[in-house]
C-alpha positions in Angstrom: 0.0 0.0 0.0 1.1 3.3 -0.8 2.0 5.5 1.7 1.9 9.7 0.6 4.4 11.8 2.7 3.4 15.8 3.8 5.0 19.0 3.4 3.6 20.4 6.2 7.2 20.2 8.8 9.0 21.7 5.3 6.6 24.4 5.0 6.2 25.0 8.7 9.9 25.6 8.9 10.0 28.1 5.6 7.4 29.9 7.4 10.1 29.9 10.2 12.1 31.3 7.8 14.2 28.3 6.4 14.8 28.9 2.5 16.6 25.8 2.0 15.1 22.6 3.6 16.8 18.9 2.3 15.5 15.7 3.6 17.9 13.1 3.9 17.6 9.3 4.0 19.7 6.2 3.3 18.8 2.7 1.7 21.1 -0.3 2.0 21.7 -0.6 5.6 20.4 -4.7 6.2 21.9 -5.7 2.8 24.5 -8.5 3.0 26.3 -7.1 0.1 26.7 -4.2 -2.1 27.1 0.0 -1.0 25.0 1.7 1.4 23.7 4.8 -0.3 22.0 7.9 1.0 20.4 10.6 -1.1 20.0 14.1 0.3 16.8 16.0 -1.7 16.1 20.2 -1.5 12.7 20.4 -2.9 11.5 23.6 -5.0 7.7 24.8 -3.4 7.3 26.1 -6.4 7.5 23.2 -8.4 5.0 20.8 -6.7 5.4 16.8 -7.4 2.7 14.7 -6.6 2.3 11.3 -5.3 5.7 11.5 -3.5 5.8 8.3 -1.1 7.6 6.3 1.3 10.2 4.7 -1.7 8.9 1.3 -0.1 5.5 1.2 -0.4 5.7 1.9 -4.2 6.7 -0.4 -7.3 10.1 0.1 -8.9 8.5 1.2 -12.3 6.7 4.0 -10.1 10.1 4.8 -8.3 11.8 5.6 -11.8 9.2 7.5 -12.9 9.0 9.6 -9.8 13.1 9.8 -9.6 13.1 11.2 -12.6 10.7 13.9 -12.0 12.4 14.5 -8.3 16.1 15.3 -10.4 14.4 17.7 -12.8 12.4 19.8 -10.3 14.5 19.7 -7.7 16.5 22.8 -6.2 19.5 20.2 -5.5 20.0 16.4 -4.8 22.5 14.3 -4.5 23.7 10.7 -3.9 26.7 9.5 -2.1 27.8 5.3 -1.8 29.8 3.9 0.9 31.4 1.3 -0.3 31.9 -2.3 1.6 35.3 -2.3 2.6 34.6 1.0 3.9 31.5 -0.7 6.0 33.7 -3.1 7.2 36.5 -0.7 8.5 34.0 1.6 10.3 30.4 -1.0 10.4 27.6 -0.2 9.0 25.8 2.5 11.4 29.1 4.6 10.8 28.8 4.2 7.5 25.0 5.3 7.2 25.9 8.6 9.1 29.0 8.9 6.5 27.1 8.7 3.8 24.3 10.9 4.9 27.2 13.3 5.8 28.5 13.4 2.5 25.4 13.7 0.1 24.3 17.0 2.5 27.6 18.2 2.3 27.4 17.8 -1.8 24.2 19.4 -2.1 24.8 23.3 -3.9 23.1 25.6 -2.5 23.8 24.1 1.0 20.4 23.4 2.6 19.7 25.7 5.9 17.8 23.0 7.1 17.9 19.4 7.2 15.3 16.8 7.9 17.1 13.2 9.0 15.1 9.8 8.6 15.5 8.6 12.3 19.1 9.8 12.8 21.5 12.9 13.6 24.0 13.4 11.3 27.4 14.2 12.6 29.9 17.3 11.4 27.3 19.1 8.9 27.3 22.8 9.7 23.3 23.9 9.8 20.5 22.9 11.7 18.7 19.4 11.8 16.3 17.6 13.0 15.4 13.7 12.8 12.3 12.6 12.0 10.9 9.3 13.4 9.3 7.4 10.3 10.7 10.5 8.4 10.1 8.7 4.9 6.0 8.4 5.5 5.9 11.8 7.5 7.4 14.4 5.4 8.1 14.9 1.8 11.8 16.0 1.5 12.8 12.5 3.0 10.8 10.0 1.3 12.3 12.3 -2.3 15.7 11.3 -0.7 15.0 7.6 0.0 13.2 7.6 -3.6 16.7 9.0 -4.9 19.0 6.9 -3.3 16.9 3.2 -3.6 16.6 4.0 -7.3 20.4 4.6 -7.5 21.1 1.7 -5.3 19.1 -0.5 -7.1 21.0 0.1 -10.6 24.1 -0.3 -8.7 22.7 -3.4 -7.8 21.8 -4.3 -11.5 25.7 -3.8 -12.9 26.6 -6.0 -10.2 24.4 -8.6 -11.5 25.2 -8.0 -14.7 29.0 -8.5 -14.0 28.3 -11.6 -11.9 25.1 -13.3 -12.2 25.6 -16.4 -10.0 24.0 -14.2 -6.7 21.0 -13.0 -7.8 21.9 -9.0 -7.3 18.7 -8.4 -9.4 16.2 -10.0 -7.5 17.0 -9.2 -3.5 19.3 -6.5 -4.3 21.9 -8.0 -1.6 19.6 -8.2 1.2 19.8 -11.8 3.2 17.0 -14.0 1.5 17.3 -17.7 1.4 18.0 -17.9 -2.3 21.1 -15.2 -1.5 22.1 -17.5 1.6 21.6 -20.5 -0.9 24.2 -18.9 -2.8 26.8 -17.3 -0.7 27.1 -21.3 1.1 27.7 -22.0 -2.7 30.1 -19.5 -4.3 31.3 -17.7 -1.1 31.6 -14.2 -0.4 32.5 -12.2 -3.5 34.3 -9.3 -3.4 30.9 -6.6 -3.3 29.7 -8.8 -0.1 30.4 -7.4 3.5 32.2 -9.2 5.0 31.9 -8.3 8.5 28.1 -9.4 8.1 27.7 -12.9 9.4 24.2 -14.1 9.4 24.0 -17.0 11.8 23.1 -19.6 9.1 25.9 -19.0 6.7 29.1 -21.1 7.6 32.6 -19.3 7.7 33.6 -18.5 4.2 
C-alpha cells in the first residue's frame, strides 16, 4: 500500500524562515552485500510533485518514474555510496551517518535546514532535526529515500550484470534464502560485507 508523505514540517519551517530545507535518507543498511547509499533532496515549493511516497511502499516502475521527476524539479540532490570495505573498517551504522554526511555536504546551495530519517548526522554545519518514520511523514525525506533506492538499485543491476551467480537483481543484496543458498555455494564475493555474518551461513 502506498504511503503519501506531507509537506507540512517543510513548510512550517519556511514559514520559520528556512529557505533551503533537504530531507535526507539512506537505503542499503540490512543488505548483505553491495554499498549503502543515501540521497540528500532540497525540494522547490514552487514546483510541486505529486504522489511523492515512502520509496517502499511503491513499485520500482513508479520509483523511476518519480526519480526522474524529483532530479528535474528539484533545487539540489544528491547521492553518495559507501562502499563495503569501507562498512567493514567503520560497520555499518558509521557508515550510514557517513554517507548521509556526504550527500548533505554535496548538495549546492547548501540546505539551511535538514530533515534526517530517524538519525542525527554528525559534522554538517546547519541545523537538523530527525524525523521518526521520516520517509512516510514528510516529503523532503521519502524524495531522498526515492533518490537513493533507485540509484542503489542500478548499482545493484551492474553488479548482477557483472556476476550473475548471486541473484543481485532479484533481492538487491539483502539476506534471502535464495542469496544464503548462494553465498554457502560461491562464497563471499568481493561486493559482499564481509563483517556481516548471518548465523546460518558457515565461515567462508
Amino acid at each position: 500500500m502506498k504511503v503519501r508523505s506531507f509537506r507540512t514540517l517543510e513548510n512550517a519551517l519556511r514559514r520559520m524562515g528556512f529557505v533551503y530545507v533537504a530531507g535526507v535518507d539512506e537505503v542499503g543498511r540490512g543488505c548483505l552485500a553491495g554499498p549503502v547509499v543515501a540521497g540528500a533532496v532540497i525540494l522547490n515549493p514552487e514546483r510541486y510533485i505529486p504522489r511523492i511516497c515512502d520509496s517502499k511502499t511503491v513499485t520500482a516502475l513508479e520509483r523511476e518514474r518519480l526519480y526522474t521527476t524529483i532530479t528535474r524539479k528539484a533545487v539540489a540532490w544528491s547521492v553518495i555510496s559507501v562502499e563495503p570495505d569501507e562498512i567493514d573498517r567503520i560497520n555499518i551504522h558509521q557508515a550510514s551517518l557517513r554517507a548521509m554526511q556526504r550527500a548533505v555536504l554535496s548538495l549546492a546551495p547548501l540546505p539551511d535546514m535538514v530533515l534526517v530519517d530517524a538519525f542525527r548526522i554528525p559534522d554538517i554545519p546547519m541545523a537538523q532535526r530527525p524525523v521518526i518514520h521520516g520517509d512516510s511523514r514528510c516529503t523532503a525525506i521519502a524524495a531522498a529515500s526515492i533518490v537513493a533506492k533507485v540509484t542503489r538499485d542500478r548499482l545493484m543491476q551492474t553488479l548482477h550484470d557483472r556476476d550473475p551467480r548471486y541473484g543481485f537483481d532479484r533481492h538487491k543484496g539483502y539476506a534471502t534464502r535464495d542469496h544464503l543458498d548462494a553465498v554457502s555455494r560461491y562464497g563471499y564475493s568481493d561486493v559482499h560485507r564481509r563483517s556481516f555474518r548471518p548465523p546460518t551461513l558457515f565461515e567462508v
